[in-house]
N, C-alpha and C positions, 0 to 999 in steps of 0.2 A: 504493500500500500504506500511506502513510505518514498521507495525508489520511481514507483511513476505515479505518485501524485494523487493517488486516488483518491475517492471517496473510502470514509473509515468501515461504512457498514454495505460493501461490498460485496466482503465474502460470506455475511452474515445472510442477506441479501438471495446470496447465491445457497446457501445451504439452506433458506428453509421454500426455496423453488421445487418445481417438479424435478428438475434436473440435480439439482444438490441432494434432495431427499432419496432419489435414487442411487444417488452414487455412494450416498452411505449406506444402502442397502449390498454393495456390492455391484450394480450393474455397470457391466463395461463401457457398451456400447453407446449410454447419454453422453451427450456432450458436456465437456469443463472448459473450464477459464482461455483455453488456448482453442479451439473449437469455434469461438466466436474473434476473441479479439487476436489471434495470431499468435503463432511462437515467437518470429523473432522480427517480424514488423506489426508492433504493436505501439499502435497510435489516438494521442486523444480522440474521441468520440468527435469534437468538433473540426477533427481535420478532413477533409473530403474524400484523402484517402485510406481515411481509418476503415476497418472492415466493417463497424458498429455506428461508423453516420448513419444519419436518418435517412439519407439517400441510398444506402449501400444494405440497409438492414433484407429488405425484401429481398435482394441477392444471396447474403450469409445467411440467414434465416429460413431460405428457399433450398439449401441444401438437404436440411432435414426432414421441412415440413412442406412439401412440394404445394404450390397454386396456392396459401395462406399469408404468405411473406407480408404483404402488401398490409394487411391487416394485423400482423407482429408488430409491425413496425409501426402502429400508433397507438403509442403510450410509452411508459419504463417497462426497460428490461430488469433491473433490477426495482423491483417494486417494494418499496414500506411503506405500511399501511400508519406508521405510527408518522410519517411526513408527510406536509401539504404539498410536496414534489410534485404528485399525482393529485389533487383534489376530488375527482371523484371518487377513487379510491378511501382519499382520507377522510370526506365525509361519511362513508358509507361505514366503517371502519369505526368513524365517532360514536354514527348514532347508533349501531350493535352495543360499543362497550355503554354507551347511559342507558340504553333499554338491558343490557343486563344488570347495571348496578340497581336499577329504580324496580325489575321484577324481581331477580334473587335473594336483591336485599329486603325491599316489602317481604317477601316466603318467610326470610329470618326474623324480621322483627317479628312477625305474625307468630312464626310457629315458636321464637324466645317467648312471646308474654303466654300463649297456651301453654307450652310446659311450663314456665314459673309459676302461672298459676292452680292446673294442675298438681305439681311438687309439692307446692303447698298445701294444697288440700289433702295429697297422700302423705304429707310430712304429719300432719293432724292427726291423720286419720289411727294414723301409725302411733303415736305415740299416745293417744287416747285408747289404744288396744294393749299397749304395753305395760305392764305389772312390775318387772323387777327393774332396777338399775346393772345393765351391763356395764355403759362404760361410764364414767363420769366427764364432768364438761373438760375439765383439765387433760383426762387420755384422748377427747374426742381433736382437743385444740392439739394435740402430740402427732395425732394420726391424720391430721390437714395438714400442718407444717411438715410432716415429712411424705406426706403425699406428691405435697406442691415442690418442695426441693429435691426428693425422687426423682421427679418426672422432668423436673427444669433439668437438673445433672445428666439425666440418661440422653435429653435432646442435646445438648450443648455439645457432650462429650463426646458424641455419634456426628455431629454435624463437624467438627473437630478431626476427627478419622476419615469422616466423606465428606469434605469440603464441596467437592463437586457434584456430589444427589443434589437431586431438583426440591428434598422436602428439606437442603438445608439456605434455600434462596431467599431467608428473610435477613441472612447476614451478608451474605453477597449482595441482595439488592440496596440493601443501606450504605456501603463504600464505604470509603472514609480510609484513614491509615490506623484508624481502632482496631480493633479486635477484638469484635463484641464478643464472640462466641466465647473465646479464651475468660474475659474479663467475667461476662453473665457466671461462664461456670465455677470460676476462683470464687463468686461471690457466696453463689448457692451453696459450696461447700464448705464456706464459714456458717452459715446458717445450720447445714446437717450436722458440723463437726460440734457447734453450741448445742443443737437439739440432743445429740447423743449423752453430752457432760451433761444435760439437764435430766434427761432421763436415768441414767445411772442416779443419781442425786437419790431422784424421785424413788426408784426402786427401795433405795437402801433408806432415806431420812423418812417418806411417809409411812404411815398405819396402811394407808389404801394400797402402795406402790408393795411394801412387803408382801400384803396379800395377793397380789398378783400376780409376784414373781416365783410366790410360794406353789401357785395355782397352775404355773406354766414350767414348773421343774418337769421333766421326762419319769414317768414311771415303769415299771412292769409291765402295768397292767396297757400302759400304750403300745406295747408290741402287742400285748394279745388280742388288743382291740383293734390291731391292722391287719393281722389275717382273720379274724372272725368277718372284718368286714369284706373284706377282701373275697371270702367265703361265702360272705350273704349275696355280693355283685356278682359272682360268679351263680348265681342260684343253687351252692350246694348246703347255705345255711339259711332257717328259716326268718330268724329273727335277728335284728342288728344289736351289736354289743350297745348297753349305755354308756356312754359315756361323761366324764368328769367336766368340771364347770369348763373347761377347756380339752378339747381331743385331740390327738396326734398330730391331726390335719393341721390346726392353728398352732400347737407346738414345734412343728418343724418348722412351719413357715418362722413364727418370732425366733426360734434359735438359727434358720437359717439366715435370717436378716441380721443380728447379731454379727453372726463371725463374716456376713459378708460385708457388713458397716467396718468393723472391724480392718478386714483385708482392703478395701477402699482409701478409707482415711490412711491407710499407714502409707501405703502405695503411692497414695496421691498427694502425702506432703513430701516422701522421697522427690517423686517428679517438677514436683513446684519450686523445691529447691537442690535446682538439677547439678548448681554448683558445687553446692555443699556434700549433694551424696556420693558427685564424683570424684571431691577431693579426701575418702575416705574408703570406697568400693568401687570394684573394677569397672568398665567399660561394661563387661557382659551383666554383670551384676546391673546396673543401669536398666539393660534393653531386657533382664528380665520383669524387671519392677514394672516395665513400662508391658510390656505383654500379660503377666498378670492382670494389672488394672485395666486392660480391654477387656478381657475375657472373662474377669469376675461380674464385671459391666454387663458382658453381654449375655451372661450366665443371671445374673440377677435380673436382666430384663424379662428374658423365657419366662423365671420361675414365676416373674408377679403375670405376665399374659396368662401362661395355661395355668398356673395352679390358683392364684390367689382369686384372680379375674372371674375362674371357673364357680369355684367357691361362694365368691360374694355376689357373683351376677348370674353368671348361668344357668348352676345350678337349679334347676325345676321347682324344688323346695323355696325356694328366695326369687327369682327371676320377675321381676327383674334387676331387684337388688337386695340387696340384705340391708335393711335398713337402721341395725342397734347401733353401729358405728355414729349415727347421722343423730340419731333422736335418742340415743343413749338408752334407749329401754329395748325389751324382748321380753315376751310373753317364759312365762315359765314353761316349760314341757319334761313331763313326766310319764307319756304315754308308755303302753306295751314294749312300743319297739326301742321303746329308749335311744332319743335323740338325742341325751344328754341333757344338763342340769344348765343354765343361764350362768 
């Protein structure tokens, strides 16, 4: 672009054409950049004997697309819809993107105040049906903050790794010589790295926190409650184990979130202080710390989609959500099959 002068959005221009989009598909035989303007007598468009004057287009254009040329060649060949180069084009171009803001965005506000206010009515509804105290406000405010810096960490840190995926364009599209992504995710992980010293705290200084953590120690009886159920899913048991104010399913998830908070934090201040771990541990010690914390990242992401996801949303019994987290209560259940205790 720089050697003849071009326009910047040329080749941009050219790749999202019929001709560009094919030739990323692999096909040989469309025409590229030399096809039209020449190999080695390539000249402005405005010189008469450019191959791409406007006089000359129906000629070059005529090679490929026999008895059309004439009609090629009025308008851009390189066409952007986001310039007035072309006006009817960029009119046309306008009024799609306002009639998509003004209809998909009306859907959203519509269908946001339906479900707000809907939510609120099941939020109600829900907690008018609810008898015990599961969580209290102070775990429910534990389990938002590291919901939200969760899920802040896991996008940052992935957008970080694939700078170039399309779901990480909101840091690419902003520019700048920041580093959002970099700086958002240092931020969030002061946030987890306080949530975690808070919760530790909370376990050991409260009455509520001891009982909870007393509640989600691993027992015996949680291996025998994983093949009985295991047993029941399989239909070779008839009735499901009861289980304790907490069951297996929610004990591994909290102890696996532990030692994976755990291996994160330790991981991710080595990396932050890349000077310091390298003036102390080798090079390779470095690029393992650094491959552990993708991989615990990306291992911890799976675990909350299929397991915790499944658990709190899909499952059939709760679906569409398990709602104790939110409204802090849950009905008691004591039935036959024993669902276990609140």
């Amino acid at each position: 672009m720089t050697k003849y002068r071009l326009p910047s959005d040329r080749v941009k221009t050219y790749l999202e054409s019929y001709h560009g989009l094919a030739s990323k598909f692999g096909m040989t035989m469309v025409a590229n950049c030399a096809s039209c303007h020449g190999a080695h007598d390539i000249l402005p468009s405005n010189d008469p004997e450019s191959s791409v004057n406007k006089k000359n287009l129906p000629q070059t254009c005529g090679r490929c697309h026999p008895n059309v040329g004439e009609q090629l060649a009025k308008g851009s060949i390189h066409v952007a819809p986001s310039s007035n180069r072309d006006q009817i084009v960029f009119f046309v171009g306008a009024f799609y993107i306002g009639l998509i803001v003004i209809v998909i965005g009306g859907m959203i506000i519509h269908n946001l105040l339906d479900f707000g206010q809907k939510l609120r009515e099941h939020y109600r509804r829900k907690r008018e049906e609810g008898k015990v105290v599961r969580f209290t406000r102070n775990e429910r405010i534990q389990h938002a903050l590291l919901t939200l810096s969760f899920v802040g960490l896991a996008y940052t840190g992935f957008a970080l790794k694939y700078s170039e995926a399309w779901w990480a364009f909101p840091f690419s599209f902003a520019g700048g010589e920041t580093d959002w992504r970099g700086a958002i995710h240092r931020g969030l992980a002061v946030i987890f790295v306080v949530l975690s010293a808070y919760h530790v705290f909370y376990l050991i200084l409260t009455k509520r926190g001891r009982g909870q953590l007393k509640a989600m120690m691993p027992l015996g009886k949680d291996f025998t409650d994983f093949f009985l159920m295991t047993k029941h899913n399989m239909g070779l048991e008839a009735k499901r184990p009861k289980f304790e104010r907490y069951s297996y399913i929610e004990k591994a998830e909290y102890w696996a979130l532990i030692w994976g908070s755990l291996v994160m934090i330790v991981t991710g201040v080595l990396l932050t202080f890349e000077n310091i771990t390298m003036k102390y541990f080798p090079k390779w010690a470095y690029d393992v710390v650094n491959i552990v914390h993708f991989y615990e990242a990306v291992l911890a992401t799976l675990a909350i989609i299929v397991w915790h996801f499944y658990f709190t949303v899909f499952d059939p019994e709760h679906y569409p959500m398990n709602w104790s987290m939110w409204t802090g209560r849950a009905k008691e259940d004591h039935d036959e099959e024993g669902k276990g205790k609140v």
